[in-house]
Every structure is written in structure tokens, then in C-alpha cells.
KEZAVO-449820 format. One record per atom (N, C-alpha, C, CB): residue number from 1; atom name; z, x, y. Coordinates in steps of 0.001 Angstrom, whole numbers, plus 500000, padded with zeros to 6 digits. Atoms other than C-alpha are relative to their C-alpha. Glycine has a CB too. Layout:
// residues N
NUM CA Z X Y
...
***
This chain:
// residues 212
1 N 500496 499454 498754
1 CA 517616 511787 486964
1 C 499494 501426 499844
1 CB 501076 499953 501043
2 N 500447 498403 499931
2 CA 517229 515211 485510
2 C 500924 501345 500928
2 CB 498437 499900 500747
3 N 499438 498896 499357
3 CA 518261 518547 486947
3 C 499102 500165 501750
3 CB 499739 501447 498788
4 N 500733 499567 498536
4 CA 518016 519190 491067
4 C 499505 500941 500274
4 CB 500585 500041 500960
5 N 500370 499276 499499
5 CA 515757 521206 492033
5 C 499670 500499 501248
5 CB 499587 499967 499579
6 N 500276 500372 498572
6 CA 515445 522110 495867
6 C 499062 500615 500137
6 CB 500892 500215 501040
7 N 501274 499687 499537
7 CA 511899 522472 496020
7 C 499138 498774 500742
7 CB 499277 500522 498796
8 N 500779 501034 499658
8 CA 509496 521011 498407
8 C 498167 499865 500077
8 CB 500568 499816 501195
9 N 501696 499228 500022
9 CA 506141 522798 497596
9 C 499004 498514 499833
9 CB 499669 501395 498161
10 N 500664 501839 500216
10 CA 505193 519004 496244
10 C 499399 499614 500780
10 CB 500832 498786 499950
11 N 500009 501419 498847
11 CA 505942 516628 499185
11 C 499496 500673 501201
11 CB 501713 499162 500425
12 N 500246 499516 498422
12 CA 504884 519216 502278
12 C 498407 499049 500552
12 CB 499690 502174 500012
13 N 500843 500713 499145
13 CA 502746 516812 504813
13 C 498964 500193 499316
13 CB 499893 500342 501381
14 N 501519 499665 499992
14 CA 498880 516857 503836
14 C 499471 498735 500503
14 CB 499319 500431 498511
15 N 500595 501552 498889
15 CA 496912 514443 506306
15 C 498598 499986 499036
15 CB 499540 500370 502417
16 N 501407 499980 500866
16 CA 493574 515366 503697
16 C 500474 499542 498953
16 CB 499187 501358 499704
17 N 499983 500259 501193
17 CA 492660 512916 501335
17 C 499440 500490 498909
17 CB 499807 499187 499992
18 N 500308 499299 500671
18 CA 491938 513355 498228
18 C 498353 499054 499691
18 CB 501212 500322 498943
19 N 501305 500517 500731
19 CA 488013 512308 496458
19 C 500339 498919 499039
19 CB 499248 501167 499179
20 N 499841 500864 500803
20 CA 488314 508840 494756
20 C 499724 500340 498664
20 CB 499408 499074 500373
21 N 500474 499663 501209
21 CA 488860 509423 490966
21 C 499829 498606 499129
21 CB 500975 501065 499366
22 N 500215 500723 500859
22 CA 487202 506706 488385
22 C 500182 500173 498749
22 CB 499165 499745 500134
23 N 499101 499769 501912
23 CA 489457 506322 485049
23 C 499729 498768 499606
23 CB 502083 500288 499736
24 N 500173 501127 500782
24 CA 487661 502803 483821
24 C 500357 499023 500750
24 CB 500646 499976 498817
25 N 499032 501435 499776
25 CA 490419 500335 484868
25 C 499947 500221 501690
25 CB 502022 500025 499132
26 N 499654 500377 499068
26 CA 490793 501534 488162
26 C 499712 501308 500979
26 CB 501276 499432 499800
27 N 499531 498944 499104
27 CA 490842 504064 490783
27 C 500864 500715 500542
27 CB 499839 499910 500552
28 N 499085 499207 499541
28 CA 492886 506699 492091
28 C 499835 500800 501234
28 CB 500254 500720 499089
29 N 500509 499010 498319
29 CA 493088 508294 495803
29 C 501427 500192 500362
29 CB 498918 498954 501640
30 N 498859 499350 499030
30 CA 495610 510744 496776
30 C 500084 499765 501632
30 CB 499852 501536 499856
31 N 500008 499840 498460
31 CA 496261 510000 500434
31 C 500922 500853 500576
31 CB 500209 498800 500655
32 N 499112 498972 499681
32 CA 498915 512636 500959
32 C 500428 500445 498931
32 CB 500996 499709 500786
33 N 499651 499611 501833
33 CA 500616 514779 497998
33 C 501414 499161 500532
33 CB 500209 502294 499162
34 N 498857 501069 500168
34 CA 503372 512445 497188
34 C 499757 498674 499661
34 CB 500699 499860 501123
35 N 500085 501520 499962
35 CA 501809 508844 497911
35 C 498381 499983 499257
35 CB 500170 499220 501858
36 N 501382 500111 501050
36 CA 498328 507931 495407
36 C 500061 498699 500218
36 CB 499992 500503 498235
37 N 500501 501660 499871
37 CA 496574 504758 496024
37 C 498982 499824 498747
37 CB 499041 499596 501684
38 N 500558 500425 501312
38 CA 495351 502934 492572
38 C 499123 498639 500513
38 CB 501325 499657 498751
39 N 500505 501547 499501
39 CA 492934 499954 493177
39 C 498902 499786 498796
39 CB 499159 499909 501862
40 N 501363 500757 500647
40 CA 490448 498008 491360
40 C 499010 499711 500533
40 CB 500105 498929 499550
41 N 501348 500485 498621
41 CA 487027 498628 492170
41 C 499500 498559 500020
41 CB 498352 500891 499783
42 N 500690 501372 499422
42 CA 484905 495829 493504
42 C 499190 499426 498843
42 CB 498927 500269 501372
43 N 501121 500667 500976
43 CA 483202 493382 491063
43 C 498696 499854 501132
43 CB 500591 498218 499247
44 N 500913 500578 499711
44 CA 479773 492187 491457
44 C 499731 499041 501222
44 CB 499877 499586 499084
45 N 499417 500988 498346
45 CA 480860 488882 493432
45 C 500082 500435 501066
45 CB 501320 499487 500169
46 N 499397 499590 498862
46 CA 483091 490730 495563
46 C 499217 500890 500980
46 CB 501122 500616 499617
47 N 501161 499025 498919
47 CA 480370 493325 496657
47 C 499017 498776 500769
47 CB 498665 501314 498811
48 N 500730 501001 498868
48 CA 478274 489822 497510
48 C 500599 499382 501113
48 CB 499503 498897 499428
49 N 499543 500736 499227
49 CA 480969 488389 499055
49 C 500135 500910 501310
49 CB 501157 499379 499432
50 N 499885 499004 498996
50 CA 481567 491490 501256
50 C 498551 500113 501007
50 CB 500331 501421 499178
51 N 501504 499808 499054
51 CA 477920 491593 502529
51 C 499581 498515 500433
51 CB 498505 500762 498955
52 N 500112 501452 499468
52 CA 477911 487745 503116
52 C 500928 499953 501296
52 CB 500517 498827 498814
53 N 499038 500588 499338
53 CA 480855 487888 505053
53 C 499382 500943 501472
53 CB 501749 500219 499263
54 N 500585 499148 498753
54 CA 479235 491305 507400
54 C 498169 498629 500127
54 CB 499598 502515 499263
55 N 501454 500751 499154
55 CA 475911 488922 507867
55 C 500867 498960 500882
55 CB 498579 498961 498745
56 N 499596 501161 499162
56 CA 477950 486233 508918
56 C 500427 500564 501316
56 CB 501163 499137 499343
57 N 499218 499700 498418
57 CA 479727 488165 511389
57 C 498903 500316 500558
57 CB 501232 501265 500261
58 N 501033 499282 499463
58 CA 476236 489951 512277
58 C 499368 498437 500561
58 CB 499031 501112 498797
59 N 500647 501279 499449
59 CA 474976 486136 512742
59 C 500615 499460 501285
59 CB 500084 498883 498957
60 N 499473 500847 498706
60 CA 477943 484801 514979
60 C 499974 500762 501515
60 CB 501634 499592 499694
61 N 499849 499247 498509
61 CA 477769 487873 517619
61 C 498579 499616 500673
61 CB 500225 501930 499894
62 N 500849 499250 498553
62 CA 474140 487872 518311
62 C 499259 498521 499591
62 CB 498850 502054 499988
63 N 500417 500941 499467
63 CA 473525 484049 517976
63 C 501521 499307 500782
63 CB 499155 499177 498876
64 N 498660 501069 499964
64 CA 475594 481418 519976
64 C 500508 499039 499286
64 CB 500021 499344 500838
65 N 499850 501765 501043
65 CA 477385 478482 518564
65 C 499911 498603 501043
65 CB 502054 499790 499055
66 N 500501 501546 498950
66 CA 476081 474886 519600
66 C 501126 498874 499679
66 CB 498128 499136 499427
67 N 498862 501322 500112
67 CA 478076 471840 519925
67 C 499407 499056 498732
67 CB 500051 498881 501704
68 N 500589 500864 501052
68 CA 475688 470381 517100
68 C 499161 500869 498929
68 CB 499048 498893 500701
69 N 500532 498981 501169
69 CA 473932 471907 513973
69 C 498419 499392 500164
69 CB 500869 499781 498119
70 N 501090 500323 500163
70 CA 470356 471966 514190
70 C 499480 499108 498815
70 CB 499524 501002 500080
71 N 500790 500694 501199
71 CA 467873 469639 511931
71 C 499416 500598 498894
71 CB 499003 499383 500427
72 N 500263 498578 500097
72 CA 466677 472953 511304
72 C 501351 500637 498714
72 CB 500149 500738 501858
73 N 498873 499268 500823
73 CA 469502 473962 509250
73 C 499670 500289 499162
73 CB 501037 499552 499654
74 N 500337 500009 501451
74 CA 469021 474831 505403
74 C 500995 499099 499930
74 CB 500033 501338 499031
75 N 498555 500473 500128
75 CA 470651 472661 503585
75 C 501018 500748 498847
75 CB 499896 498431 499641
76 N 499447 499128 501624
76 CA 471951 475508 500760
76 C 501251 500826 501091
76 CB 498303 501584 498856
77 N 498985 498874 499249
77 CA 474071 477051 503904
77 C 501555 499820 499772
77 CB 499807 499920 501676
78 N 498848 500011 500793
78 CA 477468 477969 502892
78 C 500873 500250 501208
78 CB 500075 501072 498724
79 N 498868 499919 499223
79 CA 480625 477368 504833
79 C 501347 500332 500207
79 CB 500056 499394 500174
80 N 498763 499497 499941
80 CA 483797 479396 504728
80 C 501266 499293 501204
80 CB 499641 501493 500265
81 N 499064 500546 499539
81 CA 486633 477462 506074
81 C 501053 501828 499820
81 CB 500396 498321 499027
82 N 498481 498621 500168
82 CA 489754 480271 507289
82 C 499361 501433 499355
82 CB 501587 499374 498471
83 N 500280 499030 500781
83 CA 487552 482822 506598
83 C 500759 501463 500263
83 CB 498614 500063 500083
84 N 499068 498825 499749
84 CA 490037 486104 506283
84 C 498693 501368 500657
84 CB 500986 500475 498150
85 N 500372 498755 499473
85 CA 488874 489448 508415
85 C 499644 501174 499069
85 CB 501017 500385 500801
86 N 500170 498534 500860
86 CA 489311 491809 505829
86 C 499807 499434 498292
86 CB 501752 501210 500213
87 N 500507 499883 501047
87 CA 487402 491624 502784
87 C 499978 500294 498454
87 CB 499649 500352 500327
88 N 499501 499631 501351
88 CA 487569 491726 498776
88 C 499685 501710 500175
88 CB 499071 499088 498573
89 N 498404 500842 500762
89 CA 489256 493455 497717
89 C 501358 500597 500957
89 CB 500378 500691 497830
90 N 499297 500455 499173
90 CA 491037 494299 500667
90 C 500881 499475 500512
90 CB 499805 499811 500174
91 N 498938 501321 499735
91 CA 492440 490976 500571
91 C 501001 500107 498700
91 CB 499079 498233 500015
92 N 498855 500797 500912
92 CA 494315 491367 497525
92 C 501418 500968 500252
92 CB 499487 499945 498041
93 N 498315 499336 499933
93 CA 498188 492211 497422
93 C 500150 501313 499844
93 CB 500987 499508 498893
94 N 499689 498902 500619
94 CA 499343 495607 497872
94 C 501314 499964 499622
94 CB 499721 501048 500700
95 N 497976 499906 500691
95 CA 502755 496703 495739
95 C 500430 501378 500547
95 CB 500332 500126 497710
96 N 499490 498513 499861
96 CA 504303 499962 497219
96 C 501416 499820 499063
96 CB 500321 500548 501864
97 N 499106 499867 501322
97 CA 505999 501260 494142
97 C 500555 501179 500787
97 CB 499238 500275 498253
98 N 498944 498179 499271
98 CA 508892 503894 495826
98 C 500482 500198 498506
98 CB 502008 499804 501612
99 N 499744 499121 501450
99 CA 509004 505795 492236
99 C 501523 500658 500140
99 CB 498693 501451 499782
100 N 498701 499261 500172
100 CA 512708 507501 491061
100 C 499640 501065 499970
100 CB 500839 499785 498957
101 N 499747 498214 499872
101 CA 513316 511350 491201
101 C 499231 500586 498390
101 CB 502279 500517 500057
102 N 500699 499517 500869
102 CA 510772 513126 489189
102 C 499300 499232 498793
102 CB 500710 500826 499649
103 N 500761 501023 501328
103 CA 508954 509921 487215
103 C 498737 500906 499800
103 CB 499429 498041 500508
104 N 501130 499342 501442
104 CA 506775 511336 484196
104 C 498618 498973 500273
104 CB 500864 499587 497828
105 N 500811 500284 500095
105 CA 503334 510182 484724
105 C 499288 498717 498992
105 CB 499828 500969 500003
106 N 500163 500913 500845
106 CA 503183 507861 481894
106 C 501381 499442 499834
106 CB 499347 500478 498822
107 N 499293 500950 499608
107 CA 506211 506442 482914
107 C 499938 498923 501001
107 CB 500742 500469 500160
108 N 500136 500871 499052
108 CA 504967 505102 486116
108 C 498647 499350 499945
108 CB 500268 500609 501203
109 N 501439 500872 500221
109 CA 501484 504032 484691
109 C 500389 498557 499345
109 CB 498826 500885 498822
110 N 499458 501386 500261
110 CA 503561 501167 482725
110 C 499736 499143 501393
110 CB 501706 500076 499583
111 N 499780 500825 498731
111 CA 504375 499949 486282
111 C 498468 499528 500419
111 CB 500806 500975 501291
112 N 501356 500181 499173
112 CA 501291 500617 488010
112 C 498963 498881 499048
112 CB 499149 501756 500209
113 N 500962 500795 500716
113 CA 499049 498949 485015
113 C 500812 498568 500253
113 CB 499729 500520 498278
114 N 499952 501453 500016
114 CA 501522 495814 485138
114 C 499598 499523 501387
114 CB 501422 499468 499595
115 N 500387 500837 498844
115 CA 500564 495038 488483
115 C 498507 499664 500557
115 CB 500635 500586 501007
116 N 501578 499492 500323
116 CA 497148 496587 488254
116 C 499514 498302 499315
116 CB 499889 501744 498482
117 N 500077 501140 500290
117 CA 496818 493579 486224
117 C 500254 498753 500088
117 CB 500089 500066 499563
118 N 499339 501261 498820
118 CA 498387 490772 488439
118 C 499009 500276 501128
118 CB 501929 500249 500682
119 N 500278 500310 498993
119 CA 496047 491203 490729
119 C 500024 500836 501334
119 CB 500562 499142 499982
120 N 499047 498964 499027
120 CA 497686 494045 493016
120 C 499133 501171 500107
120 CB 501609 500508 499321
121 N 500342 498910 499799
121 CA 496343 497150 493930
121 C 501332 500511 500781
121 CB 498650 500032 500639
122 N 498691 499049 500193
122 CA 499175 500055 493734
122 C 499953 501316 501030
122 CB 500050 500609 498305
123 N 499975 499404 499529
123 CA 500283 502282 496226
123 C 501086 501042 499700
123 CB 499818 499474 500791
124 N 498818 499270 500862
124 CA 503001 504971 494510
124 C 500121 501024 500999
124 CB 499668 500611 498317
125 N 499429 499426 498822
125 CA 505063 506383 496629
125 C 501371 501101 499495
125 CB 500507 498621 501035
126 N 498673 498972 500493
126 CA 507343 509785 495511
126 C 500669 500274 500867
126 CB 499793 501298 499439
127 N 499451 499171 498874
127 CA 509867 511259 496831
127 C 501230 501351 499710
127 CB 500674 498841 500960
128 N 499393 498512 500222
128 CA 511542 514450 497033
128 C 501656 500082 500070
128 CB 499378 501040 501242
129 N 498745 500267 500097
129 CA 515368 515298 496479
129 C 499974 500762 501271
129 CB 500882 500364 498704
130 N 500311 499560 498298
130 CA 514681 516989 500212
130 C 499954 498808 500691
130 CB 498489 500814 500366
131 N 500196 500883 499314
131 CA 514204 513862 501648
131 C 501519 499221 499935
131 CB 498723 499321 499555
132 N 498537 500789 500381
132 CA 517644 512716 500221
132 C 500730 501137 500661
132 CB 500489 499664 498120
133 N 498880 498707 499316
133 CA 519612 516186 501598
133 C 499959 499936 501400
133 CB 499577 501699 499643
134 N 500156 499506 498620
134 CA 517897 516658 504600
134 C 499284 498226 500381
134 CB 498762 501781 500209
135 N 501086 501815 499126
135 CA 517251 512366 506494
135 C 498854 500604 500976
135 CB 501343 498609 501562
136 N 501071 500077 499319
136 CA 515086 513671 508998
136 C 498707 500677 499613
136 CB 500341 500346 501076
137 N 501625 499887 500593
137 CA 512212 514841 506730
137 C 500330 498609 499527
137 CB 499411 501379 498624
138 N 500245 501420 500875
138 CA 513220 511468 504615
138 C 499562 498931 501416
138 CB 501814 499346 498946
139 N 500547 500826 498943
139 CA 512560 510003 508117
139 C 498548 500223 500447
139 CB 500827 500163 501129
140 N 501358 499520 499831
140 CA 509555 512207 509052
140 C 498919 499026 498625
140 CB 500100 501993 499766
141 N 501031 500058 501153
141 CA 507896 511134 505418
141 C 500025 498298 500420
141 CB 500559 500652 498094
142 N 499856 501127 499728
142 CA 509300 507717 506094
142 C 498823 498884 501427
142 CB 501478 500270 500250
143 N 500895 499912 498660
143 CA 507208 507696 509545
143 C 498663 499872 499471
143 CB 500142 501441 500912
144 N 501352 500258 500657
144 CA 504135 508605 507297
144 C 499397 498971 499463
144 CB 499870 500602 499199
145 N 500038 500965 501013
145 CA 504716 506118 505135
145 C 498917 499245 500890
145 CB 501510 499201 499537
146 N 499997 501495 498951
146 CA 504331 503448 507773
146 C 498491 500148 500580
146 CB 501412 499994 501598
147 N 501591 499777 499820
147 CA 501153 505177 509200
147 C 498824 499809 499433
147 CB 499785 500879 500079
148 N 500766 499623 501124
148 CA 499264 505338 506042
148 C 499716 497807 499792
148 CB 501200 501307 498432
149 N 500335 501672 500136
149 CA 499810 501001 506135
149 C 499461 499550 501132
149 CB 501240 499030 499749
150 N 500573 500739 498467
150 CA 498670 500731 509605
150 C 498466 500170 500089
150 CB 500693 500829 501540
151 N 501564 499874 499680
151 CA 495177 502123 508557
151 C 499444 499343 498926
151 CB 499367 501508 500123
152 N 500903 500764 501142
152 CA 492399 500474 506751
152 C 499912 501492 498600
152 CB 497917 499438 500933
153 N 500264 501358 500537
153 CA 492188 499910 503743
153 C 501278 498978 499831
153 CB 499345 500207 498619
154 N 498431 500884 499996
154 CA 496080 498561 503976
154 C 499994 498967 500939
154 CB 501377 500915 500442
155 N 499747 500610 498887
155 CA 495687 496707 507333
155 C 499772 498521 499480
155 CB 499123 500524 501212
156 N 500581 501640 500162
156 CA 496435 493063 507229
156 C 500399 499589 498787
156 CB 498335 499738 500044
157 N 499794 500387 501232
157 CA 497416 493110 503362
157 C 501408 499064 499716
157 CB 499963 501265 499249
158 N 498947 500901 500631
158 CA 500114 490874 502026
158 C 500658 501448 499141
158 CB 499260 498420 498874
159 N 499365 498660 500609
159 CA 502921 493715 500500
159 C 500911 499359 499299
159 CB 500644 501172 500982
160 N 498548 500422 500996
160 CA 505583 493337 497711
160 C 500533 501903 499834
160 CB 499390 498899 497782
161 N 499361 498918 500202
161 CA 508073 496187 497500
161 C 500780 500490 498736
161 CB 500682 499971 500878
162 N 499400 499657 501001
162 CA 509102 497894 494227
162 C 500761 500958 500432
162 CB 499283 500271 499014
163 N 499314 499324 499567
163 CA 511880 500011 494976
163 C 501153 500756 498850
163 CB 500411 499224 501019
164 N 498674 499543 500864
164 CA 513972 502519 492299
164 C 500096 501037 499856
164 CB 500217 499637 498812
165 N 499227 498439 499762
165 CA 516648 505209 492612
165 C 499596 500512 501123
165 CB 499704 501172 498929
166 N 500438 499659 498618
166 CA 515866 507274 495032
166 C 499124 499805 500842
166 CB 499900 500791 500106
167 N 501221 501072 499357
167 CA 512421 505215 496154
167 C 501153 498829 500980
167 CB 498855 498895 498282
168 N 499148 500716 499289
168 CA 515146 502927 497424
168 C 500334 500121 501330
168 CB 500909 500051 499485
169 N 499615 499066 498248
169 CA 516381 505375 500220
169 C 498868 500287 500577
169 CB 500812 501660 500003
170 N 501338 499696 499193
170 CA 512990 506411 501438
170 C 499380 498631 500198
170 CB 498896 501049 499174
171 N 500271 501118 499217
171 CA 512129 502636 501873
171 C 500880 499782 500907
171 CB 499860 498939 499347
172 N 498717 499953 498826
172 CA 515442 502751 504047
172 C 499071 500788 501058
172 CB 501740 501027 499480
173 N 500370 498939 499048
173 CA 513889 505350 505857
173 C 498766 499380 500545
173 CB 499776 501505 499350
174 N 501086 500852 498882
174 CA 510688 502944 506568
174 C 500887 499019 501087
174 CB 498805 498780 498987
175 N 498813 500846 498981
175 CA 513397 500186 507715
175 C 500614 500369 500960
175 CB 501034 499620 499503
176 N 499364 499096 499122
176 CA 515037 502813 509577
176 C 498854 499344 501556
176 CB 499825 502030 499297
177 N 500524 500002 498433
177 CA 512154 502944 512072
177 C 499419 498676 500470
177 CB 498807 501101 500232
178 N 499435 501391 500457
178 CA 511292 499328 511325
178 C 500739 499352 501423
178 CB 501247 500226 498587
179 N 498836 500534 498860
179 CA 514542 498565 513823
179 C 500013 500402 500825
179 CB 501178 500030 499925
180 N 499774 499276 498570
180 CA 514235 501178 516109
180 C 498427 499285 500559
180 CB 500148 502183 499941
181 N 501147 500648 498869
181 CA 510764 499913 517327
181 C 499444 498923 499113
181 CB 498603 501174 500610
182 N 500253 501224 500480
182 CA 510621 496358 516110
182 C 499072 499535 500415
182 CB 500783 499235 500097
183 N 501095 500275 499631
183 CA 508253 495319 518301
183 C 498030 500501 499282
183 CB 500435 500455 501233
184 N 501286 499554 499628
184 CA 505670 497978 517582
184 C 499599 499394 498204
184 CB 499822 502013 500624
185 N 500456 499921 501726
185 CA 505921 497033 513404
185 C 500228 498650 499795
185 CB 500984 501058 498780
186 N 499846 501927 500268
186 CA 506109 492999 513894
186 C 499264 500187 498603
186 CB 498888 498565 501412
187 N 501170 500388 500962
187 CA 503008 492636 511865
187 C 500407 500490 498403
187 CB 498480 500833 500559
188 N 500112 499499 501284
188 CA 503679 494979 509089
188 C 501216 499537 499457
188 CB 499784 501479 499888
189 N 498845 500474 500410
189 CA 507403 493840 508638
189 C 499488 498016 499535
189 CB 501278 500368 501496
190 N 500686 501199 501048
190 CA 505795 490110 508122
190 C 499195 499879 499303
190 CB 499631 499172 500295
191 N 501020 499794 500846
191 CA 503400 491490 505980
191 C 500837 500081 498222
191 CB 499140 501544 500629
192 N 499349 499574 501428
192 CA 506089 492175 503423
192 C 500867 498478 499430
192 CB 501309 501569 500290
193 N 499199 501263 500323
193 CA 507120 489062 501050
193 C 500745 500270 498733
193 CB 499070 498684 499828
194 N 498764 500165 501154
194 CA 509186 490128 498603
194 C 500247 501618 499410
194 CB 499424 498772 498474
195 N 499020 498551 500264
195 CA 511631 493095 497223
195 C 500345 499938 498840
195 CB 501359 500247 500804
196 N 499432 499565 501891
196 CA 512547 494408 493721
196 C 500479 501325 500295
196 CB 498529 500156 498448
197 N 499073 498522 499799
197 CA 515250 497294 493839
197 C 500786 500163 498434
197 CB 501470 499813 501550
198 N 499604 499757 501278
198 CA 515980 498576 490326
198 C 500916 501281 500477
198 CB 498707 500237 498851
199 N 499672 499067 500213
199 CA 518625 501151 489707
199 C 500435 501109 501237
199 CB 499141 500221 499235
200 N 499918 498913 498555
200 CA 519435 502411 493342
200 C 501067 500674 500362
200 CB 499807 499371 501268
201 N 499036 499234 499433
201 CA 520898 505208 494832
201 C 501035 499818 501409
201 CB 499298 500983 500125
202 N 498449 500961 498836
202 CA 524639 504458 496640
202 C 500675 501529 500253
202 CB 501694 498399 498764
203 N 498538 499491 500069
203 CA 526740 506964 497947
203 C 499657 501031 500440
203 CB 500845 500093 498744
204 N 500339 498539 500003
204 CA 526005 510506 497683
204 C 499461 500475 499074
204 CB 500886 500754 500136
205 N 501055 499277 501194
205 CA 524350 513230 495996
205 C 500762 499856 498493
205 CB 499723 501945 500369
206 N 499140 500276 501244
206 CA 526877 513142 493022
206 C 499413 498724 499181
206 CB 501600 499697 500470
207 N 500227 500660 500447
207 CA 525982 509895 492451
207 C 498167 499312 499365
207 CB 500798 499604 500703
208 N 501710 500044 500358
208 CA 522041 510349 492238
208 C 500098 500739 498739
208 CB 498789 500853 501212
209 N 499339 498788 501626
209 CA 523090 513469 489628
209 C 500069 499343 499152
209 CB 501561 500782 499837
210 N 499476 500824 501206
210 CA 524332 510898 487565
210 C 499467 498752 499799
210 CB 501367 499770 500062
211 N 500836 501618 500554
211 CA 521740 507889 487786
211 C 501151 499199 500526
211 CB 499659 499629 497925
212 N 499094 501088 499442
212 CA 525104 505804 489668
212 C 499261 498995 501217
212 CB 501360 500808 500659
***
């Protein structure tokens, strides 16, 4: 876990993102200092499929639909059965990785690349030993959290939760509010299908000190 330091110069609020950075494999976008969104840009396809899917919608508002298909039809026209709202890549799985107390940069790229490569686009989520002393910033940040999934490009995504050491407690702290207004976070609470908690913090500070 390292030595505590009680600094929070890090984690203090910033609502300004940061400028998408291109490293090859993938992208990187600070959305607050603390939380960095990793994604895989758009193939080829996916940019067609994205502009197929805005004509279509541009087709169904400003024609009507008939009880029968014209004779008139093409016959090359393509038919999306269940077609989803939100768009490649959009649609694919996000993982919110809640990172341990002070992970090394090329410790948490292991992670991020294995999922990076499943398919996932990575949302890494730090957190401060302030958020563990003092709950109601770990609640305040916790609050953010939750905000930051309610806006596009998160909205609507399918979520898996990586959760370790102290990432553990600051997903508590989403759950926290989670319960208190159940109603208002239906959606995003069934958005989440599955949990991985490595290595988590129990107890007290003593026991973070010591990786228990």
C-alpha cells in the first residue's frame, strides 16, 4: 500500500475535461483528475454503421411508416431488427476499474490492456487516502462518480465492476447513494452485470497500512 500521505492536491473536483490523447491502441480522456476514460477508437465499419444508423433515424422522423412496403422499395435495403439507441462503439461494455492506493502507471495498464482487449472500453477510477479518512468527500467523489455514468458517452452501457483495496470502498460510496435514492439510479444499478473485488479494504485505517 505504501506510505500515507494526506494529500489531496490529486483528487480536488475538476468538472474540465481533458483533450483526447491517441497512443495507437487506444485513447485516453481525463474526465476529472482521478477518473481517465481509455476506449478504442472507431473502426471503419463502425464509423459506417454510426452514420447508417443517424440516416435511419433522419428517415423515420421526417417520413411516416405505412402498413405495407412500397413496390417502390430497393431491394438492397437493409433491416436492423432491435436496433440499439446508442451507437458503436458506445455499445460496447464499459469496466470501471476502482484502482488500489497509489497504482504505478504500468501497473494498471496490465489491467486496462486486458480488457482493452475483450472488447471493453476502461474507465479507471483512483482514489485518495482522503476519501478513506474523511466519507463525505469519499461520498462527494462517490456522487461524481455516478454523474460522470449518467452522461453520454456512458449512458445506456452494459458495466462490469473491477474493484481493489481501497477502489472497493469508493464503489461503496457509489452503492451508498445507490440506496438512498433507488429510484432515481434504477437504470444504472441494472446496467451493472457483474463484480470482481480483489484484495479489499476491511476494517480500518491500520488495516489498509498493511494491505489486510
Amino acid at each position: 500500500m505504501g506510505n500515507l500521505v494526506l494529500s489531496t492536491s490529486f483528487f480536488r473536483a475538476d468538472a474540465t475535461t481533458s483533450e483526447p490523447i491517441l497512443s495507437g491502441r487506444f485513447v485516453a480522456r481525463r474526465m476529472c483528475n482521478g477518473i481517465i476514460y481509455y476506449y478504442t477508437p472507431m473502426t471503419e465499419a463502425e464509423h459506417q454503421t454510426v452514420s447508417l444508423v443517424k440516416n435511419l433515424k433522419t428517415t423515420a422522423t421526417l417520413s411516416p411508416i405505412t402498413s405495407s412496403l412500397s413496390s417502390e422499395t430497393p431491394s438492397h435495403t437493409i433491416i436492423f431488427p432491435q436496433m440499439q439507441s446508442d451507437a458503436a462503439p458506445n455499445s460496447r461494455p464499459l469496466l470501471l476499474f476502482f484502482s488500489w492506493f497509489r497504482a504505478q502507471p504500468r501497473s494498471v495498464a496490465k489491467y486496462r490492456d486486458l480488457y482493452l482487449d475483450r472488447g471493453m472500453d476502461v474507465l479507471l477510477i483512483q482514489s485518495s487516502v482522503m476519501h478513506f479518512l474523511w466519507p463525505r468527500w469519499g461520498l462527494n467523489y462517490g456522487l461524481e462518480i455516478l454523474n460522470i455514468l449518467e452522461e453520454p458517452p456512458f449512458t445506456g452501457r452494459l458495466i462490469l465492476v473491477h474493484a481493489s483495496s481501497i477502489g472497493g470502498y469508493t464503489f461503496t460510496q457509489l452503492l451508498t447513494h445507490i440506496a438512498r435514492q433507488p429510484k432515481q439510479y434504477t437504470g444504472l444499478a441494472q446496467r451493472v452485470k457483474g463484480h470482481i473485488y480483489d484484495s479489499l479494504v476491511v476494517g480500518s485505517l491500520d488495516h489498509m497500512a498493511t494491505g489486510e
